[in-house]
C-alpha positions as CSV (number, residue, x, y, z in Angstrom):
1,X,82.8,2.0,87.2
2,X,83.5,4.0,83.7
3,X,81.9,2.6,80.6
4,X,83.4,4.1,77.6
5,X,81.7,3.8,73.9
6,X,84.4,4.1,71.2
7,X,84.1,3.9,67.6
8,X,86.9,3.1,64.6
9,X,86.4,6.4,63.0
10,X,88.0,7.9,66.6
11,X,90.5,5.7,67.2
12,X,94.3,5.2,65.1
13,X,93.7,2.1,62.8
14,X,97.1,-0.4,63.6
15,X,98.0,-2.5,60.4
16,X,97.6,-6.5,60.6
17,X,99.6,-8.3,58.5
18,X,98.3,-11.4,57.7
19,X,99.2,-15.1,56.0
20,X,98.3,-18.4,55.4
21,X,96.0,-20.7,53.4
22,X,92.9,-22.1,53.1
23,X,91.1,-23.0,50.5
24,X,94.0,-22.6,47.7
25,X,93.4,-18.5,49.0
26,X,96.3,-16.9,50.9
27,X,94.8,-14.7,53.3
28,X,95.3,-11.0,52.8
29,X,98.0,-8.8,53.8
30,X,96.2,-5.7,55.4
31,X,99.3,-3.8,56.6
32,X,97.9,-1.2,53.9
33,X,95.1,-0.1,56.4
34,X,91.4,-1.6,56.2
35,X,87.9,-0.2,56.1
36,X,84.3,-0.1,57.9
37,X,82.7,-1.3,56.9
38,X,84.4,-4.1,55.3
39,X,83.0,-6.1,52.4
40,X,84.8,-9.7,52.3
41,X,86.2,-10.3,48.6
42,X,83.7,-12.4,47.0
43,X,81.1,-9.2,47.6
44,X,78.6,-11.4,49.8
45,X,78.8,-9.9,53.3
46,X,79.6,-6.7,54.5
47,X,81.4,-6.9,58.4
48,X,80.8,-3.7,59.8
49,X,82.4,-2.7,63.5
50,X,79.5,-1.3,66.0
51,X,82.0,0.1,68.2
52,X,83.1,-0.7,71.4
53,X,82.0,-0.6,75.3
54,X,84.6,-0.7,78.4
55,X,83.5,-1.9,81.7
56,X,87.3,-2.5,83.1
57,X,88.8,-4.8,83.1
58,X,86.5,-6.0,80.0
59,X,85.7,-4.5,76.5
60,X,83.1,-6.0,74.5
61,X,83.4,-5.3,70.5
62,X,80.3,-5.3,68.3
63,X,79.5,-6.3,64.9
64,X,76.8,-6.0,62.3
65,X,77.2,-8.7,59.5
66,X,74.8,-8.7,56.4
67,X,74.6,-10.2,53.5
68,X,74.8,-8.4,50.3
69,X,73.4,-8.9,46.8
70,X,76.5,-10.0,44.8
71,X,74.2,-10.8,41.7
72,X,74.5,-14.1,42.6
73,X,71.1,-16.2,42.1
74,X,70.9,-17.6,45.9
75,X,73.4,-16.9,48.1
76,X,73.9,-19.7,50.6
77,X,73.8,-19.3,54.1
78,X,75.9,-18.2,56.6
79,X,77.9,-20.8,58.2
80,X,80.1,-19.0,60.8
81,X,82.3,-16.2,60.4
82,X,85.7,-15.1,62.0
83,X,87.3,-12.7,63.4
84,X,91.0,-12.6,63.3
85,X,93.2,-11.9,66.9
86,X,97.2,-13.1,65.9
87,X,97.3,-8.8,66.2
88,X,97.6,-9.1,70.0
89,X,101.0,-9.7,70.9
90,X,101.2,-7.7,74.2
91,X,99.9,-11.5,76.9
92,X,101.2,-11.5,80.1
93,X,103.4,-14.2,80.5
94,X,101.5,-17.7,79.9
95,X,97.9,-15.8,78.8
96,X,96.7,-16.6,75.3
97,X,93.9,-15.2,73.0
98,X,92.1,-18.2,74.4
99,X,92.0,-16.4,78.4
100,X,91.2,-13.3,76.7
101,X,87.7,-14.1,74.7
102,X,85.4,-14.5,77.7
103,X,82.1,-14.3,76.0
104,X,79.9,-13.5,72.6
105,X,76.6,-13.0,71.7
106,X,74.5,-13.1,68.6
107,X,71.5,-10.9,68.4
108,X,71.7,-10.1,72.0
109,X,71.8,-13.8,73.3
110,X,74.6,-15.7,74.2
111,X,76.7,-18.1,71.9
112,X,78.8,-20.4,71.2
113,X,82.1,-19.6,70.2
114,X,85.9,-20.7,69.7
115,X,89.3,-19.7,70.3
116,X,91.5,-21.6,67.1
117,X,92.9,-21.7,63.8
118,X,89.5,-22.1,61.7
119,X,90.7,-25.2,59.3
120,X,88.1,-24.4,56.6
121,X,89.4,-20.2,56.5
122,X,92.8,-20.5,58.2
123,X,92.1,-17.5,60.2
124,X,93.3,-17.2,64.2
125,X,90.9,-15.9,66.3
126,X,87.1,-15.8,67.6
127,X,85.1,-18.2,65.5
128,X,81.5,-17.9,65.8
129,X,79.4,-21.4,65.0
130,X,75.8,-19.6,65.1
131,X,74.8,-20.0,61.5
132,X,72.2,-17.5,60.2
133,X,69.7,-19.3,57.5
134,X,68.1,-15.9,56.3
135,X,69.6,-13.2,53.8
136,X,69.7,-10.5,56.6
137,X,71.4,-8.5,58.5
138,X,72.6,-9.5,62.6
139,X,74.6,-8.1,65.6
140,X,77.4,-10.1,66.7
141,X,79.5,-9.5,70.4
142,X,82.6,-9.9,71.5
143,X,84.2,-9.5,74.9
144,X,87.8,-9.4,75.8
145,X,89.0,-9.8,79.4
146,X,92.1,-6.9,79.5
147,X,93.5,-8.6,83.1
148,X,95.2,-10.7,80.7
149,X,97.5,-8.4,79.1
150,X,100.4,-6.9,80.4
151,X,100.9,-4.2,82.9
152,X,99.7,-0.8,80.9
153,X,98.5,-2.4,78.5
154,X,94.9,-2.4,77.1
155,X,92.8,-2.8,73.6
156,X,91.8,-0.4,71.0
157,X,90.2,-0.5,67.4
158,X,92.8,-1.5,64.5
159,X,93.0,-3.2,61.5
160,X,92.3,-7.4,61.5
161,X,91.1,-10.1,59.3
162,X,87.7,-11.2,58.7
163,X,86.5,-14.2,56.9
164,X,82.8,-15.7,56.5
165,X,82.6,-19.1,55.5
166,X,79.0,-19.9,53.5
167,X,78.6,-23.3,51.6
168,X,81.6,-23.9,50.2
169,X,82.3,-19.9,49.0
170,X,85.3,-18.6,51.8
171,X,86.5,-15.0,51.4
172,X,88.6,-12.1,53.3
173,X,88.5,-8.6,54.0
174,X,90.3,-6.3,56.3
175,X,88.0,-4.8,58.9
176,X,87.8,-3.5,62.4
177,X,89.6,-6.0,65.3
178,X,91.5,-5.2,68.6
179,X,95.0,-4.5,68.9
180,X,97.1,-3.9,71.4
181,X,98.0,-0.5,72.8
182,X,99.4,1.4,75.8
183,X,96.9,2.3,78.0
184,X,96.3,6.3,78.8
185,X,97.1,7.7,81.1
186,X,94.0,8.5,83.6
187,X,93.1,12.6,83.4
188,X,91.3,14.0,86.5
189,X,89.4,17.4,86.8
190,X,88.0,20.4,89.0
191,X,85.2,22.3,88.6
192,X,85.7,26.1,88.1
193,X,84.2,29.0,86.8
194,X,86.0,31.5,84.9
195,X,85.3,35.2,84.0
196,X,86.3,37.8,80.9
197,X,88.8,40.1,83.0
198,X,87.2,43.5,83.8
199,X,86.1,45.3,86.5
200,X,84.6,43.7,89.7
201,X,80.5,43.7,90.0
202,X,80.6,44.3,93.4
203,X,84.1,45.5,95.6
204,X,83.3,42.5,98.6
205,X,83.1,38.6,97.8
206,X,82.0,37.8,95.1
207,X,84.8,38.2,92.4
208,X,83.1,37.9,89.0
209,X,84.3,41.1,86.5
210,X,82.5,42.5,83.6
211,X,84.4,43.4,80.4
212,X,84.3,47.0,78.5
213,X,83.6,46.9,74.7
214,X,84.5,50.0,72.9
215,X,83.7,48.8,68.8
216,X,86.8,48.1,68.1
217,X,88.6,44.3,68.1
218,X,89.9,43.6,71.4
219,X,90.7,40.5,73.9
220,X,91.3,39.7,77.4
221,X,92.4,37.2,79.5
222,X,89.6,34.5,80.9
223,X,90.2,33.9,84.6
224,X,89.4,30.5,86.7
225,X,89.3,30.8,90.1
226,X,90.0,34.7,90.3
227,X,93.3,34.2,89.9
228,X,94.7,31.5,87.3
229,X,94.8,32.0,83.8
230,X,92.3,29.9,81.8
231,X,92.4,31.4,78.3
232,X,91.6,34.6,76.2
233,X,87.9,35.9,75.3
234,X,88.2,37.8,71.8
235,X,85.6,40.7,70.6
236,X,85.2,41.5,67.2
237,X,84.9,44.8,65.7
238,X,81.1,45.6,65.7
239,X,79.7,44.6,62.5
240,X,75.9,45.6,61.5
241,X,74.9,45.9,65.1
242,X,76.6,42.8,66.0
243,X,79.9,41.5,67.7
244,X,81.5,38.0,67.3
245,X,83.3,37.2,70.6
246,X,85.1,33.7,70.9
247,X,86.5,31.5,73.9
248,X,90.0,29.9,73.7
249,X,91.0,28.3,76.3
250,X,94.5,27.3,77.4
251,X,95.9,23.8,77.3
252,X,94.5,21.7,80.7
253,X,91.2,23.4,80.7
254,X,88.1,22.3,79.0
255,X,84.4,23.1,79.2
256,X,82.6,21.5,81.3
257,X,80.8,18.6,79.6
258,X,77.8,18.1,82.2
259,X,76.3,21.1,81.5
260,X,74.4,22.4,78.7
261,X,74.8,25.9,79.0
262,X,78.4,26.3,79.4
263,X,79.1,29.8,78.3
264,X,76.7,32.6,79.4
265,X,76.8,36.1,78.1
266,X,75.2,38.9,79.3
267,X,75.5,43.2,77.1
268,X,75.0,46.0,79.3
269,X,74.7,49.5,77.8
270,X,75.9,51.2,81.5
271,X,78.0,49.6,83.8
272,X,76.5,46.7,85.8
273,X,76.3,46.8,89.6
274,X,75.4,44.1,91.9
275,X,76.2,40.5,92.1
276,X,75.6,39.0,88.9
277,X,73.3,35.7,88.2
278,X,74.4,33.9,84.9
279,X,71.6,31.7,85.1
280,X,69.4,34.7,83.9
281,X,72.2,35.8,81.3
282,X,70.0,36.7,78.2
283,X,72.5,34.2,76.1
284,X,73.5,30.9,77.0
285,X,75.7,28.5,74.7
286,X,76.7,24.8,74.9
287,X,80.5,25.3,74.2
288,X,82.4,21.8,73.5
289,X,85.5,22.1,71.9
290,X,87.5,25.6,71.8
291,X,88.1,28.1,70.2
292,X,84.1,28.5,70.8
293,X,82.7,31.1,68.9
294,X,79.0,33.3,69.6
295,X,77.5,36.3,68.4
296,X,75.6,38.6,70.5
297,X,74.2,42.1,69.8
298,X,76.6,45.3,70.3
299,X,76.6,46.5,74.0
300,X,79.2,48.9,75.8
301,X,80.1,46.2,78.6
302,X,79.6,42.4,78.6
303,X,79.6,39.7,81.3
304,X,81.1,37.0,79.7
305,X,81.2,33.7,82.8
306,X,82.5,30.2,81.4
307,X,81.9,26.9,83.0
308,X,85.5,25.2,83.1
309,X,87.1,22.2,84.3
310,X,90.7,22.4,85.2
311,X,93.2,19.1,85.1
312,X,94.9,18.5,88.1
313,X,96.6,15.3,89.8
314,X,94.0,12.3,89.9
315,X,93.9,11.0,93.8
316,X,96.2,7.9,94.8
């Protein structure tokens, strides 16, 4: 079972566009985009958006909310605060927002909640009725049962209404909410480890091939596998004693996330016999993203293995 933590800054923000009254107040149009965190519009809380955590078919959103000094002698309490859902438009047939809120907690404990038009902020969506008495800050939960929605469908982070309701003061911002999107496609991968082209260590089984440097600026292809393509492996022209030499890998490879040491180089000054052991490669490297880049002292030959995975069809 994959649990997945997201946050707002990762994801596309969708615009909300909002309306109604309460209060005399029309609530706000946020098809401009919104923030994290939000601070509602009377500068007394700030709603900021945790991120999120999947554990299909559910995804629980959390929330910090705090109250700020507005210059305001006493601020009054917290009553309840809400979080705004008319964004979700992708039910199956006969589902509603109330099917898809299946749960909340407040400060890691469960409470109580509601699914509704809130009469007193005229906001759609989760209400939360635990009131906070002090002038701190607390974690709020949220989980959303994604069964609900239709067929390839699931929920990211986008833009939404929030409201706090304390005494009689109501106000608005334009936060962090679900919205509806189509869900990705799922990406499978193999293991496989991947060499600078070169010259074979050894003629019989194993296949692993050490590169010649001459000075000068120079790349060659990175095989996976012996055989298939996985990228290029750049050298830079030697430059006080050093050389700069950078990974690129082709589109449908990656490194290999579960392990720290990714890419290992190894200089020789005279061409290297005998099956080679990256684990005892003098340089080791926790690539992530490519192009990765290293620099290593000048040397006339270099192993150069990479740790890849390879995207292929994900089983029925």
């Amino acid at each position: 079972m994959s649990i997945m933590f997201r946050t707002a800054s990762l994801w596309g923000l969708t615009a909300l566009v909002g309306s109604g009254v309460a209060f005399g107040q029309v609530l706000p149009d946020c098809s401009a985009g919104c923030v994290n965190p939000a601070i509602v519009d009377n500068g007394a809380y700030r709603i900021e958006f945790l991120g999120a955590v999947e554990q299909a078919p559910y995804i629980t959103f959390a929330y910090s909310v705090c109250q700020l000094d507005n210059g305001a002698d006493k601020q009054p309490s917290l009553s309840h605060w809400n979080l705004g859902l008319v964004q979700i438009d992708c039910f199956l047939d006969g589902k509603t927002m109330v099917d898809l809120v299946v749960g909340a907690t407040f400060d890691g404990t469960p409470t109580v909640f509601d699914v509704n038009t809130d009469p007193t902020t005229g906001v759609t969506g989760v209400k939360w009725d635990e009131g906070v008495e002090d002038d701190g800050c607390h974690t709020w939960t949220v989980t959303f049962d994604t069964s609900v929605l239709a067929d390839g469908q699931t929920l990211d982070a986008g833009c939404a209404i929030v409201a706090t309701k304390a005494g009689q003061q109501v106000a608005y911002g334009c936060g962090i909410g679900p919205v509806c999107i189509e869900r990705p496609a799922e990406v499978c991968y193999a293991d496989e480890t991947a060499w600078s082209a070169g010259t074979r260590y050894v003629t019989r089984g194993n296949w692993a091939t050490y590169t010649r440097y001459n000075g000068e600026a120079m790349a060659v292809t990175l095989y996976a596998g012996q055989t298939m393509p996985a990228g290029m492996v750049t050298f830079s022209q030697t430059s006080g004693g050093m050389v700069e030499i950078c990974v690129v890998l082709e589109d449908g490879f990656r490194f290999d996330p579960d392990t720290d040491a990714s890419v290992k180089v190894q200089g020789y000054a005279t061409a290297p016999s005998g099956n080679p052991s990256p684990g005892l490669f003098a340089h080791h490297f926790d690539a992530e993203a490519s192009p990765f880049c290293l620099t290593v002292p000048q040397d006339n030959f270099y192993g150069v293995h990479v740790d890849v995975e390879r995207e292929v069809p994900c089983p029925e």
